[in-house]
N, CA, C and O atoms as CSV, one atom per row, in Angstrom:
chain,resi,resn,atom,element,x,y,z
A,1,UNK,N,N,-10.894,-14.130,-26.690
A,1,UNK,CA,C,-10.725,-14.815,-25.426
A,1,UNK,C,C,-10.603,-13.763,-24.310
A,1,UNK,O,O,-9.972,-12.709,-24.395
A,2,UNK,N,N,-11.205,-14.144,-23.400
A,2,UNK,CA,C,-11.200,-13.025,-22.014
A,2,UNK,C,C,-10.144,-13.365,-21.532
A,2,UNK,O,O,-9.745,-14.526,-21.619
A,3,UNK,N,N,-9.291,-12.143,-20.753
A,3,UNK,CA,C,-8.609,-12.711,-19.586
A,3,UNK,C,C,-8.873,-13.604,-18.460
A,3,UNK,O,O,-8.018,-14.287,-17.896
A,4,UNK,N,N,-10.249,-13.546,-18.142
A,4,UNK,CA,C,-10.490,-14.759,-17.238
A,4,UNK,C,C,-10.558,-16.244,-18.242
A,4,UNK,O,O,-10.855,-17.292,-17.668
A,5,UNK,N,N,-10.328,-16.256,-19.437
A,5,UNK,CA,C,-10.279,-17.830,-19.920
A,5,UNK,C,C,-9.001,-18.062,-19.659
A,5,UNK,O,O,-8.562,-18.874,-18.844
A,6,UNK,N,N,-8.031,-16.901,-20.781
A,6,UNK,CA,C,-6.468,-16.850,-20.772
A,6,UNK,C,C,-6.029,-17.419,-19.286
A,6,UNK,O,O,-5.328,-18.431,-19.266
A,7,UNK,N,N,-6.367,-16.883,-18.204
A,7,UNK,CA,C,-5.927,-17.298,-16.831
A,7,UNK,C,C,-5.789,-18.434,-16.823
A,7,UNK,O,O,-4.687,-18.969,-16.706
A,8,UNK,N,N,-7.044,-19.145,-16.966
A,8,UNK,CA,C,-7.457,-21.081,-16.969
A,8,UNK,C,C,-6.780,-21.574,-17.740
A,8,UNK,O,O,-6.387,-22.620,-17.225
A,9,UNK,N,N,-6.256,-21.435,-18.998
A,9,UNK,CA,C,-5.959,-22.040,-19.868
A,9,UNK,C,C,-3.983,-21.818,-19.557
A,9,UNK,O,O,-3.195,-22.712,-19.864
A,10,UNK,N,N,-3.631,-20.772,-19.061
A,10,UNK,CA,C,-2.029,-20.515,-18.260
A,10,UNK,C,C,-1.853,-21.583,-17.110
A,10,UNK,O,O,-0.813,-22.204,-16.895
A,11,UNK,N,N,-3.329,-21.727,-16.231
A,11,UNK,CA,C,-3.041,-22.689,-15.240
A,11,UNK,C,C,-3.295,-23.520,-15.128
A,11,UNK,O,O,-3.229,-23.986,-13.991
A,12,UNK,N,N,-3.746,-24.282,-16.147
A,12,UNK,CA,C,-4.010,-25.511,-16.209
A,12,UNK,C,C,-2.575,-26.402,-16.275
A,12,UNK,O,O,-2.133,-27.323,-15.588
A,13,UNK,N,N,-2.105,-25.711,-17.370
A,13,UNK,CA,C,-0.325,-26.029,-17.283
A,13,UNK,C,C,0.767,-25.955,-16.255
A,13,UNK,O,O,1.832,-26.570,-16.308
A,14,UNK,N,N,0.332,-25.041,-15.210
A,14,UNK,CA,C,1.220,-24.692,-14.082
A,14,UNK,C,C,1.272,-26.046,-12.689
A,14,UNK,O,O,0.360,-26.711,-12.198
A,15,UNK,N,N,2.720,-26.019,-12.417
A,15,UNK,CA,C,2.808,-27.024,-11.650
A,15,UNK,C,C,1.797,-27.056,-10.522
A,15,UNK,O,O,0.776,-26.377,-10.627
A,16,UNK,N,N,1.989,-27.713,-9.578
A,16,UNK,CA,C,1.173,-27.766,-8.264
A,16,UNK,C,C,2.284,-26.462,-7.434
A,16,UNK,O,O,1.557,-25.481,-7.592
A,17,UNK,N,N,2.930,-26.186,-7.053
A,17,UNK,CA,C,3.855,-25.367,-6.583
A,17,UNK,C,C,3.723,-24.004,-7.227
A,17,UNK,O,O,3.480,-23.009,-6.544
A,18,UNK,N,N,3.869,-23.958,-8.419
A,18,UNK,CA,C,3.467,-22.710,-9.085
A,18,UNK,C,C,1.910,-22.163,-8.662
A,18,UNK,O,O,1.706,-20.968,-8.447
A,19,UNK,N,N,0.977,-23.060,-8.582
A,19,UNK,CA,C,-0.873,-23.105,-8.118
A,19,UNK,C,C,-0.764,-22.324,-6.849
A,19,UNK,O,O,-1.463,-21.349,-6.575
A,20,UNK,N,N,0.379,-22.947,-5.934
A,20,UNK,CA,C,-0.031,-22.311,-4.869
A,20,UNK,C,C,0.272,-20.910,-4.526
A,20,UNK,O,O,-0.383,-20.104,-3.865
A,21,UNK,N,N,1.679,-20.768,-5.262
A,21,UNK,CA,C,2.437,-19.277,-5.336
A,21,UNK,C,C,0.938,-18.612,-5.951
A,21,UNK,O,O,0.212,-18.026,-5.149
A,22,UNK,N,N,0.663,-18.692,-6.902
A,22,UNK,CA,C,-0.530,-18.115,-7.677
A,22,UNK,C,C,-1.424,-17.831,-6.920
A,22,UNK,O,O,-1.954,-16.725,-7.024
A,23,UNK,N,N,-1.779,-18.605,-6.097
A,23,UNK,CA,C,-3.073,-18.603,-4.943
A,23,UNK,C,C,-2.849,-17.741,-3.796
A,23,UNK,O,O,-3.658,-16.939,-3.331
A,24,UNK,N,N,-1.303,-18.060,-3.257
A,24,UNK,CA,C,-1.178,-16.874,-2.044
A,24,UNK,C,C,-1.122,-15.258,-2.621
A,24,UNK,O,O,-1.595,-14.203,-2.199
A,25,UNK,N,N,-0.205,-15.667,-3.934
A,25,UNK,CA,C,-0.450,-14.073,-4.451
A,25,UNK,C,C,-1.891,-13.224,-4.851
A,25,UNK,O,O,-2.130,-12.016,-4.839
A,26,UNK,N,N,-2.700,-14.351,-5.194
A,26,UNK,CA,C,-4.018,-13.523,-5.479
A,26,UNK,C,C,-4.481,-13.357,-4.141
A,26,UNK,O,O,-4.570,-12.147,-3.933
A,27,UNK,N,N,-4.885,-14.150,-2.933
A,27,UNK,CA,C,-5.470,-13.798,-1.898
A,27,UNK,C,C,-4.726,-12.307,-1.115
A,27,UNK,O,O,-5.317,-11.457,-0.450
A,28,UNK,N,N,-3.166,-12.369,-1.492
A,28,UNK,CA,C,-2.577,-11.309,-0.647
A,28,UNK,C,C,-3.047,-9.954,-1.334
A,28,UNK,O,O,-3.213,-8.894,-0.730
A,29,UNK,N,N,-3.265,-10.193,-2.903
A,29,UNK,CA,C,-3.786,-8.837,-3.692
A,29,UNK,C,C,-5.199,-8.236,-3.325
A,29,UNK,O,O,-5.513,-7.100,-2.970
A,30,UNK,N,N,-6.156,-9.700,-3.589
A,30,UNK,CA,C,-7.929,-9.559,-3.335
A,30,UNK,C,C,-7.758,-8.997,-1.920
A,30,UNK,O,O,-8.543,-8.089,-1.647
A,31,UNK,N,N,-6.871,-9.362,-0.946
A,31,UNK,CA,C,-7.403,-8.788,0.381
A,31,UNK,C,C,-7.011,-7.089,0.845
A,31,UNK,O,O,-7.599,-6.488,1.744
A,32,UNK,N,N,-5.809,-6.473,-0.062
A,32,UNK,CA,C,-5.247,-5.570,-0.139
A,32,UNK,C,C,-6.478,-4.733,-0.620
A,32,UNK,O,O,-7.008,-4.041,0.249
A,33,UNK,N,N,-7.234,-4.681,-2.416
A,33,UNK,CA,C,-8.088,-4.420,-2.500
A,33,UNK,C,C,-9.524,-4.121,-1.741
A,33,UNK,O,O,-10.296,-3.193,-1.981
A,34,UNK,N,N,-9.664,-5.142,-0.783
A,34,UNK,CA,C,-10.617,-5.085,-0.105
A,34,UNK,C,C,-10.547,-4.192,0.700
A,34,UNK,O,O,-11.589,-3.540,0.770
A,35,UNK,N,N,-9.552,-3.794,1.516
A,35,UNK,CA,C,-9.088,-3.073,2.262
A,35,UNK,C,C,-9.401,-1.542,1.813
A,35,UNK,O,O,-10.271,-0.721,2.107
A,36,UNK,N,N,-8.203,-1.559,0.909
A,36,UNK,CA,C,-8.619,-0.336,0.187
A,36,UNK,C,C,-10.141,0.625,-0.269
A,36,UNK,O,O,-10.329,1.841,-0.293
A,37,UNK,N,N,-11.074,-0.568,-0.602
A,37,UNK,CA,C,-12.277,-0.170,-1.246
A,37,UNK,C,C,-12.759,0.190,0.213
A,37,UNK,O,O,-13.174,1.349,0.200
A,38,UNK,N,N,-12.858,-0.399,1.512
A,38,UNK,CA,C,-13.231,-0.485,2.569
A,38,UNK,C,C,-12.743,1.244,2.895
A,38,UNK,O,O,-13.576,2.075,3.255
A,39,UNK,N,N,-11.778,1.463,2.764
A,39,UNK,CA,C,-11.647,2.861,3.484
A,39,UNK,C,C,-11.998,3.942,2.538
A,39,UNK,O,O,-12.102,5.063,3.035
A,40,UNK,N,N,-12.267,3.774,0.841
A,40,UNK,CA,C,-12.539,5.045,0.252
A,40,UNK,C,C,-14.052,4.961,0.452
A,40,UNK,O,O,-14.788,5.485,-0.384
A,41,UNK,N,N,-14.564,4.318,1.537
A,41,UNK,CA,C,-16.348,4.030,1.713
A,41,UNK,C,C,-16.262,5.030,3.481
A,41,UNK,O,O,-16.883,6.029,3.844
A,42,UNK,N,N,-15.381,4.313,4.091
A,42,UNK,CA,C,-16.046,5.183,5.602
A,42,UNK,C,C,-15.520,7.039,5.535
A,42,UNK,O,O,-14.573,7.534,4.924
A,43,UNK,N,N,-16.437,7.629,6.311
A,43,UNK,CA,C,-15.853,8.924,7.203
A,43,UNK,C,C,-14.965,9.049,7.273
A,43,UNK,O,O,-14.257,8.062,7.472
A,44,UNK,N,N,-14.248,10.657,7.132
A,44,UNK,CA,C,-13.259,10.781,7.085
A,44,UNK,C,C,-12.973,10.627,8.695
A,44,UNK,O,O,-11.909,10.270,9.200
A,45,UNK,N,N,-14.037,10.941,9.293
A,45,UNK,CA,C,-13.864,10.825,10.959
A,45,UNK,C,C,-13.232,9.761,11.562
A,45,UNK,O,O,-12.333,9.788,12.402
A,46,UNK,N,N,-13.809,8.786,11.034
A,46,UNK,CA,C,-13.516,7.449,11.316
A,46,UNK,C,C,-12.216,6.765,10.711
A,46,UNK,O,O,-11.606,5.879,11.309
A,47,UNK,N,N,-11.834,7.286,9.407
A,47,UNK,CA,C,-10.562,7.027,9.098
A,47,UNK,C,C,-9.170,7.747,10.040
A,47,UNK,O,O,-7.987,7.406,10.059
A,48,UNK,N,N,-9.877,8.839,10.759
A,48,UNK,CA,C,-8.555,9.785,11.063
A,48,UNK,C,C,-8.655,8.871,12.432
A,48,UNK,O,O,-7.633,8.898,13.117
A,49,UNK,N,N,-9.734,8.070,12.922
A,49,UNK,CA,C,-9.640,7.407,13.916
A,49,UNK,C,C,-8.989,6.189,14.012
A,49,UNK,O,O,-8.313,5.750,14.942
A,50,UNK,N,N,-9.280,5.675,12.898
A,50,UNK,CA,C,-8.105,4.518,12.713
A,50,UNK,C,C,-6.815,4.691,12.379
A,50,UNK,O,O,-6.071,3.745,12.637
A,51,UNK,N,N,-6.322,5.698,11.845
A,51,UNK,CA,C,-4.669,5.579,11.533
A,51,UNK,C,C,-4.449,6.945,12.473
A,51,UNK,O,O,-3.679,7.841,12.130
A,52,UNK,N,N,-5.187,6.976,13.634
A,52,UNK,CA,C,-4.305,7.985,14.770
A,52,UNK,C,C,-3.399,7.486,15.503
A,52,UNK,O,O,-3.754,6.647,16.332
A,53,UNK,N,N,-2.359,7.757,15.434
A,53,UNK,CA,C,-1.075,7.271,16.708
A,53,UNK,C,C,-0.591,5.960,15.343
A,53,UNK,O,O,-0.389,4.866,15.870
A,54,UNK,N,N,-0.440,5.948,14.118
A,54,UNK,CA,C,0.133,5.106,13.353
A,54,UNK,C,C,1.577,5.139,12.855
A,54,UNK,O,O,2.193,4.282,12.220
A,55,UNK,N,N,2.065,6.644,13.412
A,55,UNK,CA,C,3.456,6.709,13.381
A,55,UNK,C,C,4.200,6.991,14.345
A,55,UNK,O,O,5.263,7.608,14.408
A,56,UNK,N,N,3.284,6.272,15.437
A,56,UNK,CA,C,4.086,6.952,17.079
A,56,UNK,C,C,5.114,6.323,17.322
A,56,UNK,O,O,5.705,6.737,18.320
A,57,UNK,N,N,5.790,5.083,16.570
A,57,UNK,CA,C,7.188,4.385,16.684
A,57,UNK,C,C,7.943,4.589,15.804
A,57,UNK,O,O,9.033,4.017,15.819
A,58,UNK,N,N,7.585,5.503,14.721
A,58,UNK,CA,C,8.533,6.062,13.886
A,58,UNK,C,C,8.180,7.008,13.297
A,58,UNK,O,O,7.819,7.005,12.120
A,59,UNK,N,N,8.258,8.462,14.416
A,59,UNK,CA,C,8.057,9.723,14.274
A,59,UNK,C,C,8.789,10.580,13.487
A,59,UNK,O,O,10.020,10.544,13.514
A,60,UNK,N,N,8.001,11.575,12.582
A,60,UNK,CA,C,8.814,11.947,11.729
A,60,UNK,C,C,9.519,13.210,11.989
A,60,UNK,O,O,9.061,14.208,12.546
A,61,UNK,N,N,10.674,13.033,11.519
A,61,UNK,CA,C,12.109,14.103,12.022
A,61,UNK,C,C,12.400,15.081,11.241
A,61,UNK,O,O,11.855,14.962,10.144
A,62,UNK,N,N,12.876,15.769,11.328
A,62,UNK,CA,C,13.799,16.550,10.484
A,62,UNK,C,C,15.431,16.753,10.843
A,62,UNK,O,O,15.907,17.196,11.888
A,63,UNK,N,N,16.045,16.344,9.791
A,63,UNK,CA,C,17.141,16.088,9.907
A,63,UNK,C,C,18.254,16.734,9.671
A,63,UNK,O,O,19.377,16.233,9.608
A,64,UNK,N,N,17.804,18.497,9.457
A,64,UNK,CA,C,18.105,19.366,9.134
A,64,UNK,C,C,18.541,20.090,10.472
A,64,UNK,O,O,18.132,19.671,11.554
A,65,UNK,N,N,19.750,21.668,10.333
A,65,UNK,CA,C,20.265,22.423,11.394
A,65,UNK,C,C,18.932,23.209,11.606
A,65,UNK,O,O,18.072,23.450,10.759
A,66,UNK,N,N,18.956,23.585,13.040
A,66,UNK,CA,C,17.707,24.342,13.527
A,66,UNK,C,C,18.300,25.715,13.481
A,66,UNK,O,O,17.618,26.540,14.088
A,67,UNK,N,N,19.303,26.145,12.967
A,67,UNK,CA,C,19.943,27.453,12.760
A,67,UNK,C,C,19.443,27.734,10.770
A,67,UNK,O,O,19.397,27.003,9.781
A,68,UNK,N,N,19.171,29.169,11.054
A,68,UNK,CA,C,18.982,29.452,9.692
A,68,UNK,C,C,20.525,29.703,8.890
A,68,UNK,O,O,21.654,29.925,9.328
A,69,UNK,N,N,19.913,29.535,7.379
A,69,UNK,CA,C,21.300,29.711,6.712
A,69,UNK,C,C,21.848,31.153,6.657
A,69,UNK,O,O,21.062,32.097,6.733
A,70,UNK,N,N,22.961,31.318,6.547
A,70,UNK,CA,C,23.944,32.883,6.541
A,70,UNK,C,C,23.612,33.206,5.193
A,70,UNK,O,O,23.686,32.220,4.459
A,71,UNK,N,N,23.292,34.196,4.660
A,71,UNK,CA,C,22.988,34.798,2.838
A,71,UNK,C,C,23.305,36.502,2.959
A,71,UNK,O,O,23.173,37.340,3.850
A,72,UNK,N,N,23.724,36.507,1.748
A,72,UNK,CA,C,24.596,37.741,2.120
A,72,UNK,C,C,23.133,39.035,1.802
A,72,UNK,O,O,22.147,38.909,1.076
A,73,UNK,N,N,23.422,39.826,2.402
A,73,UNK,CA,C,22.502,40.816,2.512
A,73,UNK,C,C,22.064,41.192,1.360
A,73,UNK,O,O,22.640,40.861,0.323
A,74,UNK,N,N,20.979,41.938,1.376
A,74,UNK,CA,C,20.337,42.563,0.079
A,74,UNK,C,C,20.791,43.784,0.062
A,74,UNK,O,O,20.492,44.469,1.040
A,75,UNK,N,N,21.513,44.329,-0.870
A,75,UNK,CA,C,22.042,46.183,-1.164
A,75,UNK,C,C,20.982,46.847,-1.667
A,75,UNK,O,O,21.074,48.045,-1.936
């Protein structure tokens, strides 16, 4: 039996409520995928063009002293 029968034969049994959970979860996955396949296809040009300025509301910090650490000398 394929997994695509196994599927049919799991949901045939599943409530109407369960169908739909099932349904938003596959569309939210298939469209994630799509996405994905979509960007390992364009330019890197064009990718650096789309996620430019994608962390300009949560810029990354360092949260560390801007003073170096004290270590005791080398003899």
């Amino acid at each position: 039996m394929t997994v695509y029968e196994e599927a049919i034969r799991l949901t045939s049994r599943m409530t109407l409520t369960e169908k739909v959970r099932l349904l938003e979860y596959l569309s939210k996955a298939l469209k994630q995928d799509i996405e994905t396949e979509a960007y390992r296809h364009i330019p890197w040009e064009q990718f650096l063009d789309l996620t430019y300025g994608s962390l300009a509301d949560d810029p990354i910090e360092r949260n560390q002293p801007l003073h170096a650490d004290v270590r005791d000398e080398i003899e």
